[in-house]
FIVEX-951749 format. One record per atom (N, C-alpha, C, O, CB): atom name; chain; x, y, z; residue in one letter. Coordinates in steps of 0.1 Angstrom, whole numbers, plus 2048, in hexadecimal, padded with zeros to 3 digits. Each point is the difference from the previous one (the first is absolute). Glycine has a CB too. Example, Ala and Ser with C-alpha at 12.3 -4.5 7.8 and 13.67 -1.06 7.14 Angstrom:
N; A; 884; 7C7; 84E; A
CA; A; 7F7; 80C; 800; A
C; A; 809; 80C; 800; A
O; A; 80A; 800; 807; A
CB; A; 7E3; 7F4; 805; A
N; A; 80F; 817; 7ED; S
CA; A; 809; 80B; 800; S
C; A; 7F8; 80B; 808; S
O; A; 805; 80B; 801; S
CB; A; 807; 7EF; 7E9; S
***
This chain:
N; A; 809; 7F4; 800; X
CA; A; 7F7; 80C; 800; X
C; A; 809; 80C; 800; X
O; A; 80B; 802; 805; X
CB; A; 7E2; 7F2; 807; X
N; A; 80B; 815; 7ED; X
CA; A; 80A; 80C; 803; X
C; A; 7FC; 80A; 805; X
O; A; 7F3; 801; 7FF; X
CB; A; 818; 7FA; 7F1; X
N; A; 7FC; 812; 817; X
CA; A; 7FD; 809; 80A; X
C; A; 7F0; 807; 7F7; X
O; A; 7F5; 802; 807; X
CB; A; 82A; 803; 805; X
N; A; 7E1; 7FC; 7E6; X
CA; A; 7F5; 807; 7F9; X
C; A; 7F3; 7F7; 806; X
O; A; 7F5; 804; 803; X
CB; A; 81A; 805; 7E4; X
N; A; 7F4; 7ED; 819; X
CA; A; 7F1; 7F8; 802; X
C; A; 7FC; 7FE; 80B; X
O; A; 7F4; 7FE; 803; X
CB; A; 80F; 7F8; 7ED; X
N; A; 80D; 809; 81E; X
CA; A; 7FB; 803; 810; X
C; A; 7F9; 80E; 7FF; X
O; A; 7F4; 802; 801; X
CB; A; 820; 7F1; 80B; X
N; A; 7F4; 817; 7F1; X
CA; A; 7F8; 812; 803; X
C; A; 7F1; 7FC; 7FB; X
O; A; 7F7; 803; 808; X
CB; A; 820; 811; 7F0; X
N; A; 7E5; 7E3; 7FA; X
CA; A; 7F4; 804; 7FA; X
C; A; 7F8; 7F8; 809; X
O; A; 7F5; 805; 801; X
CB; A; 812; 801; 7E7; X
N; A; 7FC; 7EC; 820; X
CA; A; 7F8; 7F7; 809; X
C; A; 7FF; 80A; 80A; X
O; A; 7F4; 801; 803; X
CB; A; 814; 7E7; 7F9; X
N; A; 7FE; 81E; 80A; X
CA; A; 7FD; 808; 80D; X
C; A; 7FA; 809; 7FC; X
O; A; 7FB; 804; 80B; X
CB; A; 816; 7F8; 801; X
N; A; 7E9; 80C; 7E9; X
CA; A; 7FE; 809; 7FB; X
C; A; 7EF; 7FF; 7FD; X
O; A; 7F6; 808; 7FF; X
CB; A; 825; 7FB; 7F9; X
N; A; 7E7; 7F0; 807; X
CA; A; 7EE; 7FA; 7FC; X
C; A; 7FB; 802; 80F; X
O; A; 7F7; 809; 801; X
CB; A; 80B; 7E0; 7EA; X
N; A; 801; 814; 81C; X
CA; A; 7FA; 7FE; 80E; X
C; A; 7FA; 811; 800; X
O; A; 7F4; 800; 7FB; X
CB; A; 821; 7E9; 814; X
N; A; 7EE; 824; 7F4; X
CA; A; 7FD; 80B; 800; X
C; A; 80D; 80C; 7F8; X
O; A; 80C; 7FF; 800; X
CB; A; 7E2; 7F7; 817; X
N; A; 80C; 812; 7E6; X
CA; A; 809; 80C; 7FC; X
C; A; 80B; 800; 80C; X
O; A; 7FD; 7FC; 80B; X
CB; A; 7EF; 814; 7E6; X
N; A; 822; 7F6; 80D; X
CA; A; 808; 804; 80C; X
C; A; 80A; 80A; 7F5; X
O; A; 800; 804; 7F4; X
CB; A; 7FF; 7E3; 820; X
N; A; 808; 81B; 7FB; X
CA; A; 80C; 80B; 7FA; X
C; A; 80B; 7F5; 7FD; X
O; A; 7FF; 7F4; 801; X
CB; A; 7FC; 825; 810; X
N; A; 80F; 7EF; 7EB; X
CA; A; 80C; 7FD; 800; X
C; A; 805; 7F8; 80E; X
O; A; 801; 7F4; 802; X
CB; A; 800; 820; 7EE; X
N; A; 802; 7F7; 81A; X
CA; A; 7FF; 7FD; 80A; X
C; A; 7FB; 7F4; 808; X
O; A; 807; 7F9; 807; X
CB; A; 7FB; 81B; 7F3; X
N; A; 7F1; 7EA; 805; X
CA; A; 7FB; 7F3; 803; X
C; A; 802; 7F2; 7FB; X
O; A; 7FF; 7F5; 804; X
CB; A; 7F4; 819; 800; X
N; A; 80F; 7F9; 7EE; X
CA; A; 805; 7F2; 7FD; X
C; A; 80C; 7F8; 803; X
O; A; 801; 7F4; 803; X
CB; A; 7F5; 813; 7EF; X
N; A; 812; 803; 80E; X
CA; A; 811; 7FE; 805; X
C; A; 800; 7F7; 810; X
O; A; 804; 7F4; 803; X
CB; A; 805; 829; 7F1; X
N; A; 7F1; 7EE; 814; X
CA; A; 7FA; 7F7; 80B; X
C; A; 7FA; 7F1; 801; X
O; A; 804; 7F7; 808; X
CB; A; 7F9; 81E; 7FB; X
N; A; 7FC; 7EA; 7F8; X
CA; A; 7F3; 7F2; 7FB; X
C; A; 80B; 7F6; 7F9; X
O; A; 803; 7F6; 806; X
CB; A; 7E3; 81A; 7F1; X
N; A; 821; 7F4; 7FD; X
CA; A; 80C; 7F7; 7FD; X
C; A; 809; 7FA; 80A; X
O; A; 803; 7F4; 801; X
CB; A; 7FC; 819; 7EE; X
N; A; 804; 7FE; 818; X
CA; A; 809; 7F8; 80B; X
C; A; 7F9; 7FC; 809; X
O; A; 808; 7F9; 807; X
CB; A; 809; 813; 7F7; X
N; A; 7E6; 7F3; 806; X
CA; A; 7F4; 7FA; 80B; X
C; A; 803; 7F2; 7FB; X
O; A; 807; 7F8; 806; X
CB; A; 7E4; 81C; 7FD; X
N; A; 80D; 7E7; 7ED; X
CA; A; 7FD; 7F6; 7FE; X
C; A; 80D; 7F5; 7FC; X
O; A; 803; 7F5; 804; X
CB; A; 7E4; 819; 7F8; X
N; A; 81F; 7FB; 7FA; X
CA; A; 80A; 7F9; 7F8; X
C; A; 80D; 804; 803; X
O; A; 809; 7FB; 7FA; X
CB; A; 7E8; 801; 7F5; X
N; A; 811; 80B; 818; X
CA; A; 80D; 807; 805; X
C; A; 809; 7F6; 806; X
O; A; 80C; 804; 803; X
CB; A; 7E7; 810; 802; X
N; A; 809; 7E1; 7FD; X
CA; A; 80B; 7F7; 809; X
C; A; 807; 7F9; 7F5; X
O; A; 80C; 7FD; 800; X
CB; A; 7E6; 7FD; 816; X
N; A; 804; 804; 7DF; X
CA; A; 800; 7F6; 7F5; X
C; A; 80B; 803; 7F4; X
O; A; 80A; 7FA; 7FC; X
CB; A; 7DB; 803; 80A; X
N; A; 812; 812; 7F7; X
CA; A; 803; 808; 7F3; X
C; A; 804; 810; 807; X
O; A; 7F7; 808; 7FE; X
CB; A; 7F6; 7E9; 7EE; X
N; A; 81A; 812; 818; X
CA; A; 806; 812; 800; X
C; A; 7FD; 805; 7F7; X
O; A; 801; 7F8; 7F7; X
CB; A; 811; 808; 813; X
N; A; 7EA; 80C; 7F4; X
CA; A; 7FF; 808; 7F9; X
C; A; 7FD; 80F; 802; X
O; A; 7F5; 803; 803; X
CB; A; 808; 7E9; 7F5; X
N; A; 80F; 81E; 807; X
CA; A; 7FF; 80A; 80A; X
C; A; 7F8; 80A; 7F8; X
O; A; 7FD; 7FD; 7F5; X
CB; A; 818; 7FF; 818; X
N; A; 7E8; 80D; 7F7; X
CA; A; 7F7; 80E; 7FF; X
C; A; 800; 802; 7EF; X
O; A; 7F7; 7FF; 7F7; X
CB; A; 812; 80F; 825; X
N; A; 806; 7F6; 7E1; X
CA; A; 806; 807; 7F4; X
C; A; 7FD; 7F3; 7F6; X
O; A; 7FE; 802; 7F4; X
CB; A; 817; 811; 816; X
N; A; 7E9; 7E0; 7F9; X
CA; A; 7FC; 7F8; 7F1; X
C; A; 7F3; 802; 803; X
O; A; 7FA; 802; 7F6; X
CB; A; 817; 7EA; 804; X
N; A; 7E6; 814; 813; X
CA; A; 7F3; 7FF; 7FD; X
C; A; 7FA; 80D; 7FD; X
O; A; 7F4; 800; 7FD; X
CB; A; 80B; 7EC; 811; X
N; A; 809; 81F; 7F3; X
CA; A; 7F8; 80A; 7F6; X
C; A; 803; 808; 7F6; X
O; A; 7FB; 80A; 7FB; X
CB; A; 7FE; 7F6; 814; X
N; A; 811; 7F8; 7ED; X
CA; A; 807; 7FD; 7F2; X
C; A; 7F4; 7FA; 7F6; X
O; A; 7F9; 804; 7F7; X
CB; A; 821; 7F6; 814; X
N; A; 7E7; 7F8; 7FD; X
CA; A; 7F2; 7F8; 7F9; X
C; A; 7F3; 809; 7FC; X
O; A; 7FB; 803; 7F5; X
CB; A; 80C; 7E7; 81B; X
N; A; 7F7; 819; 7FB; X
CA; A; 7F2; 808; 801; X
C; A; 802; 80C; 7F4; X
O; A; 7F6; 7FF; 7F9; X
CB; A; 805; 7FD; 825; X
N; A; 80D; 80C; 7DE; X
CA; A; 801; 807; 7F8; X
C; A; 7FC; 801; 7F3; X
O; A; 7F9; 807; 7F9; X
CB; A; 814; 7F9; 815; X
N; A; 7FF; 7EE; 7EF; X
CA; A; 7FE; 7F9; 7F6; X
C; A; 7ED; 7FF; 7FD; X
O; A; 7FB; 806; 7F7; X
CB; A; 820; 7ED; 80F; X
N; A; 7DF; 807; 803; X
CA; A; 7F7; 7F7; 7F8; X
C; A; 7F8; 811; 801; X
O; A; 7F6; 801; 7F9; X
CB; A; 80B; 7DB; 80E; X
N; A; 802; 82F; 801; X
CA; A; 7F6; 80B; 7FF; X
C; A; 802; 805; 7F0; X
O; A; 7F7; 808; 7FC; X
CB; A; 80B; 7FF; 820; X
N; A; 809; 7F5; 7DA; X
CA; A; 804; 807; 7F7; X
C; A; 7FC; 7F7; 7F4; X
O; A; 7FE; 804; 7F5; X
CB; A; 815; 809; 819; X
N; A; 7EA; 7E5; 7F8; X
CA; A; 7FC; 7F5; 7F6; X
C; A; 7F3; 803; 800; X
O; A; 7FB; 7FD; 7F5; X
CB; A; 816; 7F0; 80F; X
N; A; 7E6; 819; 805; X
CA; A; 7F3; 806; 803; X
C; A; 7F9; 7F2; 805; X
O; A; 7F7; 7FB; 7F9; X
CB; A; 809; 81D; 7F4; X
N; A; 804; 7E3; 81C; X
CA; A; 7F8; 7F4; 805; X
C; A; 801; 805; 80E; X
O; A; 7FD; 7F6; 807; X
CB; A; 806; 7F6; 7E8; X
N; A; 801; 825; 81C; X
CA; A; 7FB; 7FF; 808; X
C; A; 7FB; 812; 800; X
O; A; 807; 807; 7F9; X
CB; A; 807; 7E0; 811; X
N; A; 7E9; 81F; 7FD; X
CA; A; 7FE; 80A; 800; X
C; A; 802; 806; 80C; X
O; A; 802; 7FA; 80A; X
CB; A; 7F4; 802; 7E6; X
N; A; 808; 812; 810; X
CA; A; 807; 808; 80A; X
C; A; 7EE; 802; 80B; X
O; A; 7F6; 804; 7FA; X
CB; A; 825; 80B; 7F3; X
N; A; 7E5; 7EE; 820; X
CA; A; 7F3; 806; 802; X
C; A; 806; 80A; 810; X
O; A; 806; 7FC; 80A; X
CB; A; 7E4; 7EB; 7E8; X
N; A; 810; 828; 80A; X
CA; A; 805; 804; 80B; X
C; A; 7F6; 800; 80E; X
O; A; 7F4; 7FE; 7FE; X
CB; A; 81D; 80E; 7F1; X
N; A; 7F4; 7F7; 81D; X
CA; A; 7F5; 800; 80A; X
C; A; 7F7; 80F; 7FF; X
O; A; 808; 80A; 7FD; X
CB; A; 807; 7E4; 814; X
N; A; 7EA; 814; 7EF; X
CA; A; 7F3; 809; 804; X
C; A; 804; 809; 80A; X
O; A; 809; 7FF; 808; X
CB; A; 7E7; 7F0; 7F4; X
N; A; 80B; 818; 802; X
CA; A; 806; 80F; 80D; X
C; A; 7FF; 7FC; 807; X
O; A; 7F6; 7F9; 7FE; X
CB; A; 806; 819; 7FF; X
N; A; 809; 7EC; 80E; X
CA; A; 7F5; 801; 810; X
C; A; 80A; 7ED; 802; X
O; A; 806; 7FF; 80A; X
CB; A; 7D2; 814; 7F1; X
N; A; 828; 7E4; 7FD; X
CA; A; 801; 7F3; 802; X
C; A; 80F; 7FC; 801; X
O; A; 803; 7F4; 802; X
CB; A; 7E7; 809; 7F4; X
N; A; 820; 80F; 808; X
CA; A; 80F; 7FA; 803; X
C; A; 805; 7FF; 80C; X
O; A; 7FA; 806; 808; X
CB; A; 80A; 802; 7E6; X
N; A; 808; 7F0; 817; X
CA; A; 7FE; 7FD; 80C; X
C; A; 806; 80E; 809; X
O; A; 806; 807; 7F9; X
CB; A; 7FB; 7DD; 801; X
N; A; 7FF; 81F; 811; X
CA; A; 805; 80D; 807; X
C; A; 812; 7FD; 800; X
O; A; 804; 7F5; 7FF; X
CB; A; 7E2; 80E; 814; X
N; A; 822; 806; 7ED; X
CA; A; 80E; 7FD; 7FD; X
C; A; 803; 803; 810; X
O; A; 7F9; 808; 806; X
CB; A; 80D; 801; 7DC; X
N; A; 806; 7F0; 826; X
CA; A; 802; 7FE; 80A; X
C; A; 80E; 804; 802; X
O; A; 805; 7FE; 80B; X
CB; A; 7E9; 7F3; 7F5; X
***
């Protein structure tokens, strides 16, 4: 399998950021398969430019508070 088709499996489950995914990767498959930040949003780039992912941003009011 390759990292395009983990990002796109995790990706079916609900929309995420970057960020979450990076996280979620290493959660699930991280022991297995590494794969740090800069390939997984490298990847993400890619398939944003192949147009198989789109950009959705959050809604006023719905981003999280910065700490």
């Amino acid at each position: 399998m390759s990292l395009r088709y983990a990002l796109l499996g995790l990706l079916s489950e609900h929309p995420q950021s970057g960020w979450d995914l990076s996280r979620k990767f290493s959660e699930t498959l991280g022991a297995v398969w590494p794969a740090g930040q800069v390939q997984i949003h490298g990847e993400l780039r890619r398939r944003y430019a192949a147009e198989l992912l789109s950009v959705r941003r959050p809604a006023l009011g719905d981003e999280p508070s910065a700490r």
